[in-house]
C-alpha positions as CSV (number, residue, x, y, z in Angstrom):
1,X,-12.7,9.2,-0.5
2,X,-9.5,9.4,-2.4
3,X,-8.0,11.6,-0.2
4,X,-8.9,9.1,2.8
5,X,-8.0,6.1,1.3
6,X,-4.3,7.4,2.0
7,X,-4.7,7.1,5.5
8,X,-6.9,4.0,5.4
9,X,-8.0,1.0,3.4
10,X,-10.9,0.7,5.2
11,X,-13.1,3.5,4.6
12,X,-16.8,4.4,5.2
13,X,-18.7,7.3,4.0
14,X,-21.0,8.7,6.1
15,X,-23.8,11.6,6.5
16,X,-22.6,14.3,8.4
17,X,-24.7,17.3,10.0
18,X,-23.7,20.4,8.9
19,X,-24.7,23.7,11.0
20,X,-24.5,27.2,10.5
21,X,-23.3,29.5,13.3
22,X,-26.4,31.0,13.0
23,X,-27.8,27.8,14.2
24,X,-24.7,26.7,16.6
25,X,-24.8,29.9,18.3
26,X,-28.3,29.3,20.2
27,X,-27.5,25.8,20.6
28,X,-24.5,26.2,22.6
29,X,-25.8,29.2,24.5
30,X,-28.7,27.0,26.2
31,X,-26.0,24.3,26.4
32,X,-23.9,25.2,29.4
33,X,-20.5,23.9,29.1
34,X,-19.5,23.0,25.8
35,X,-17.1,21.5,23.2
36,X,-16.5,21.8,19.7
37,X,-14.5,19.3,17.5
38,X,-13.2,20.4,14.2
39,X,-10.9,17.7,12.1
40,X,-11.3,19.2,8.7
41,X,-8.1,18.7,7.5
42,X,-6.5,22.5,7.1
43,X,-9.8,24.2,7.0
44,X,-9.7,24.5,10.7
45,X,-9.0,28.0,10.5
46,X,-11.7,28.6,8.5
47,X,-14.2,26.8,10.3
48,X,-12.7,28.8,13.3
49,X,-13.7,32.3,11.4
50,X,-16.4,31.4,10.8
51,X,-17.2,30.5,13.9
52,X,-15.4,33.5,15.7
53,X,-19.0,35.5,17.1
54,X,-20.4,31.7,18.6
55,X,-16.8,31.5,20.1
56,X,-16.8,34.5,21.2
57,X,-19.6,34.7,22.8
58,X,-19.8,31.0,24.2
59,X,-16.2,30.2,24.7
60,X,-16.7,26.5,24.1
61,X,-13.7,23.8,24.1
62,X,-12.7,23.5,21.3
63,X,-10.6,20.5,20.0
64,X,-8.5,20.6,17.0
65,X,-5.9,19.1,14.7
66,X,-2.9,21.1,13.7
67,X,-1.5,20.4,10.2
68,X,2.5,22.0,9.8
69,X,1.3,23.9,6.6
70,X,-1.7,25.7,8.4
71,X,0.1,26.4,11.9
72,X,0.4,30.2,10.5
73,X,-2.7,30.4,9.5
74,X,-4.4,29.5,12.8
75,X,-1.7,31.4,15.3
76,X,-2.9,34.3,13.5
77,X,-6.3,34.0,14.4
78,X,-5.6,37.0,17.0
79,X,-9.3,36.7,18.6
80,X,-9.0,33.2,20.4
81,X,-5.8,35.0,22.8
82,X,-7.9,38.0,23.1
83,X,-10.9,35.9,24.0
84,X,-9.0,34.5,26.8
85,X,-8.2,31.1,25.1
86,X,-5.2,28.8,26.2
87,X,-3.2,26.2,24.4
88,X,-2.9,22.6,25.4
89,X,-1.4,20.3,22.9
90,X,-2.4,16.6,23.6
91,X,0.6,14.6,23.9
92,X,1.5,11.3,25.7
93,X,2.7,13.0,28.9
94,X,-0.7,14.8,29.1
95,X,-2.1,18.0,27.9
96,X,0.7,20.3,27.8
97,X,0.4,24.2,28.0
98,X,1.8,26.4,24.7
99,X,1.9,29.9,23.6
100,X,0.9,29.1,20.4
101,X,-0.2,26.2,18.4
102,X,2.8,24.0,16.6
103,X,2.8,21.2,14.1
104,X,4.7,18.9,15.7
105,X,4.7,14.9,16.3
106,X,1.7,15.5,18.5
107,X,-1.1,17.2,16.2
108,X,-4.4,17.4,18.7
109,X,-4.8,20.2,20.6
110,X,-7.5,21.3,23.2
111,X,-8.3,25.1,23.6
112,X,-9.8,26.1,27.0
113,X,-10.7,29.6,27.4
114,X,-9.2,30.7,30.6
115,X,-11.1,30.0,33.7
116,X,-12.2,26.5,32.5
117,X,-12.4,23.6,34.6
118,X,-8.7,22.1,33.7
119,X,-7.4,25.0,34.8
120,X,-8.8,25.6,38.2
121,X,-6.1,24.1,41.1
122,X,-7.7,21.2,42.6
123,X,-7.7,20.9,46.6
């Protein structure tokens, strides 16, 4: 809470369900398209690792947030490129295509593995 209250004065705690990938993994594979948030400020990298056989074998969306001290981290996560993932950081021009994830004024960022709906020209 202490750690939210510097963002906030108003803050509510609430539950939050927590899944293993063991339990994700079916879930998204009977799910058809699918997208994963993960705001969990700097662990997204782990969470991501963790995550890496459901992703790999799903290729969901993913949303994240990209902190300036864990950009490093995550651009090193070699097996979202090799899994065909694409950068978009959300800015307020749009979703706009990157190599590689960077902190900047815009923090969100939407990963599409290739051949996703965005990216399909549209007649």
């Amino acid at each position: 809470k202490d750690f939210a209250m510097k963002f906030s004065s108003s803050v509510q705690i609430s539950r939050t369900l927590v899944l293993s990938p063991e339990l994700l993994g079916p879930l998204l594979s009977t799910a058809g398209h699918s997208l994963i948030k993960i705001d969990a400020e700097g662990a997204e990298g782990q969470i991501l690792t963790g995550l890496r056989s459901v992703i790999v074998e799903n290729k969901p969306d993913i949303l994240i947030e990209v902190l300036p001290m864990y950009q490093d981290a995550l651009n090193s996560l070699g097996f979202l490129s090799a899994t065909g993932y694409q950068f978009f950081n959300i800015t307020d021009q749009g979703a706009v295509q990157r190599e590689q994830l960077e902190a900047g004024e815009f923090r969100d960022w939407l990963l599409l593995p290739r051949g996703s709906f965005v990216n399909k020209p549209t007649s």
